[in-house]
N, C-alpha and C positions, 0 to 999 in steps of 0.2 A: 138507581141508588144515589142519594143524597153525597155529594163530594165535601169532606170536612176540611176548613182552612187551617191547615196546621201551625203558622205564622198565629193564627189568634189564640191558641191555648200554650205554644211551646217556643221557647227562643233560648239563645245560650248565656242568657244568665243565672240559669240554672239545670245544671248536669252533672253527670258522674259516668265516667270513662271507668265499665265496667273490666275490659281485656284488650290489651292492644298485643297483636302478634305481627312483625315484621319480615319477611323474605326479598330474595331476590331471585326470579325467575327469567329464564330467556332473557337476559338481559334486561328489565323491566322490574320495577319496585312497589313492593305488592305490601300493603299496611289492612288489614285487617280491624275491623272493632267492634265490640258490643257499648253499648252507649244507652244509659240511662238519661231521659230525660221527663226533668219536672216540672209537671203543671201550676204554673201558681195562678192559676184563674177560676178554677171550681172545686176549691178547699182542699187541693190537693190530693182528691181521693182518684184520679186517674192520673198515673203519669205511662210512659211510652217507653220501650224496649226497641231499640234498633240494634239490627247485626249489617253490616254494610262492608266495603271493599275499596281502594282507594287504587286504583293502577295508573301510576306514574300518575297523570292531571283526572283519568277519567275514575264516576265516581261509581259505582252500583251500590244500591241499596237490595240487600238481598231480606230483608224478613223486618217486619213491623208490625209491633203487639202491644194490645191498652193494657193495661192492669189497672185493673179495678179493685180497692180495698173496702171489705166489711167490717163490719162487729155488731154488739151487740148494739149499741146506740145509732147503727147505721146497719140496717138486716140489708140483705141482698136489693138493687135494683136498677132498673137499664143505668144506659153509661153516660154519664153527663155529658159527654162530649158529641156522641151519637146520636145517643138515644136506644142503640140495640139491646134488646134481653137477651141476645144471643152469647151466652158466655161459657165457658168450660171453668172447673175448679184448679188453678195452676198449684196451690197450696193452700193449706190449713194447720191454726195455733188453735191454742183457749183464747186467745184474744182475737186474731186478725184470720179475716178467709181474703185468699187473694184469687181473682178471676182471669181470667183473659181473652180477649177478642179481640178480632179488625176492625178499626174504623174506616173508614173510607176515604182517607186522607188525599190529598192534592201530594203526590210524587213530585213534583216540581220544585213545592216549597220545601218539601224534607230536604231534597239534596243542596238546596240554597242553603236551609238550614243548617245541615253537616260542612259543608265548604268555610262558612262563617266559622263554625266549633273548631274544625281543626286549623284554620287561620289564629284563631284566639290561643289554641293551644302551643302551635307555631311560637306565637310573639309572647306569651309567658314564658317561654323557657329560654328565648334570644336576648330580651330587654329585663333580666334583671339588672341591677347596677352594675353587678361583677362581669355580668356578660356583654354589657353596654362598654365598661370599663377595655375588655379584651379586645372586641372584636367591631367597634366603634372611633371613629375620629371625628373632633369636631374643628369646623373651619370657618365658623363664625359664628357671633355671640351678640347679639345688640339687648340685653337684660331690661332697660327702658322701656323699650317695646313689644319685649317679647317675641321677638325675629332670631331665628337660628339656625346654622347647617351644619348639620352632619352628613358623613359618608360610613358605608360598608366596606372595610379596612381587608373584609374576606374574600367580594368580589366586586371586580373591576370595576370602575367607570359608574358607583351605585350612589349617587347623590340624593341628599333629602334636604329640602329647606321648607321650616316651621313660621308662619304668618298669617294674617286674617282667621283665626282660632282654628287655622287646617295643617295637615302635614301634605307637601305636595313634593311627587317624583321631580326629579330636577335633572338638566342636561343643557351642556356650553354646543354641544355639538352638532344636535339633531336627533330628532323625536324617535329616531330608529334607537337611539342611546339612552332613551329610558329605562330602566328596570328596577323591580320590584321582586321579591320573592312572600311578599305578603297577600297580595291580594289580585285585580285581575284586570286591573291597570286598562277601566270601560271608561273613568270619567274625561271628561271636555278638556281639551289641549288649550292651555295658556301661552302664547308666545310674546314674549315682553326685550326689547333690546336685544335678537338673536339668542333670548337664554328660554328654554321650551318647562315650563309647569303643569303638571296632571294632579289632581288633588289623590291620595291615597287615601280610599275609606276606611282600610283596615286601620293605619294605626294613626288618622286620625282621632276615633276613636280613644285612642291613646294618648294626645296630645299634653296634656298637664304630664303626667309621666315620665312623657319623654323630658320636657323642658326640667322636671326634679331632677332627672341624673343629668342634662348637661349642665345642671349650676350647681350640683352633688359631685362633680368628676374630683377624684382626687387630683390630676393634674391636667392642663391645658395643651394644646400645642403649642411648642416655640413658634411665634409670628402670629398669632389666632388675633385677629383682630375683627371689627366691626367698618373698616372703612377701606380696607385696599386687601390685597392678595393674601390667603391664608397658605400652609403649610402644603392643602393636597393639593395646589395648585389654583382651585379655581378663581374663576373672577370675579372683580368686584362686586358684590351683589347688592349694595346699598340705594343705589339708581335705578333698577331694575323692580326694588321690592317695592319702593317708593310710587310707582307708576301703577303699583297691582292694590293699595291699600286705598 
């Protein structure tokens, strides 16, 4: 059986979070979901049905289904994606007959694909402004050049600094002192002047965004400067960023 690349028909910028149900089990945090997602590669007359499990980092995908859409201008026929005639009738209107079958999808790329969605989902609910505003501090600002750091105000020791159009993990300490709660913190170690940078792919991703709310902030930190020590302590980063651009 022919293995379908599911990265080529489906990504997450376009979905719908049909049910999310939340527990907590044995100690262990258990998110469940059904998860629409849409094809916009073959006229959109196939998109994908996932029911899937999230326990604590690990991910199971337990059920994945094409749906295939008819009418009259479009009668029944195999599945653009596949290719299979092998289909069941999931529902029927006067207008719309919906199908469903397996494709043969790559497992690998799905769950790549689900880890990205709920990272996206993650950081839309974290970095609105009001929630950038709460639970955000910024400790340098160079606007000129578009060079910026913030930290994670909720947990410890979570630095970020914005440069060369990336957002990268940042630490005075040592690389064991990186952390992220966005993404999965694989990229290449920067060490520049004792001060350690990993690029974050999740939100850079989100770069311009971020830089709108830190020059959106309704108020600044006492001290926030661009050339010696800010409020959360760290150091100067102006020498350091200088030797990375």
């Amino acid at each position: 059986m022919l293995v379908v690349n599911f990265k080529e028909f489906f990504t997450i910028s376009s979905y719908e979070i049909i049910e999310h149900w939340s527990r907590k089990e044995n100690e262990k945090n258990i998110d469940e979901y059904e998860v629409m997602m849409y094809n916009e590669n073959v006229s959109q007359t196939e998109n994908v049905m996932i029911k899937f499990k999230k326990i604590n980092d690990e991910m199971i995908v337990e059920k994945v289904q094409t749906h295939s859409y008819f009418d009259q201008q479009r009668p029944k026929q195999p599945c653009n994606i596949c290719g299979s005639e092998m289909m069941v009738k999931e529902k029927s209107t006067e207008e719309l007959e919906v199908y469903a079958h397996g494709c043969s999808f790559n497992y690998g790329e799905i769950e790549d694909c689900l880890r990205k969605l709920l990272e996206n989902e993650l950081l839309q609910d974290q970095f609105t402004q009001e929630e950038f505003e709460r639970n955000y501090g910024v400790n340098y600002r160079d606007d000129s050049n578009q060079q910026y750091g913030f930290y994670d105000a909720q947990q410890r020791d979570t630095f970020y600094t914005i440069f060369n159009d990336s957002v990268y993990h940042t630490s005075y300490a040592g690389p064991q002192e990186l952390r992220c709660k966005f993404c999965g913190m694989d990229e290449e170690l920067l060490v520049v002047d004792g001060a350690f940078y990993q690029k974050c792919s999740v939100l850079t991703e989100h770069r311009d965004r971020i830089i709108h709310m830190i020059i959106s902030r309704k108020q600044n930190e006492p001290g926030l400067t661009n050339d010696h020590e800010g409020e959360s302590g760290s150091p100067d980063k102006s020498s350091s960023l200088g030797k990375l651009i």
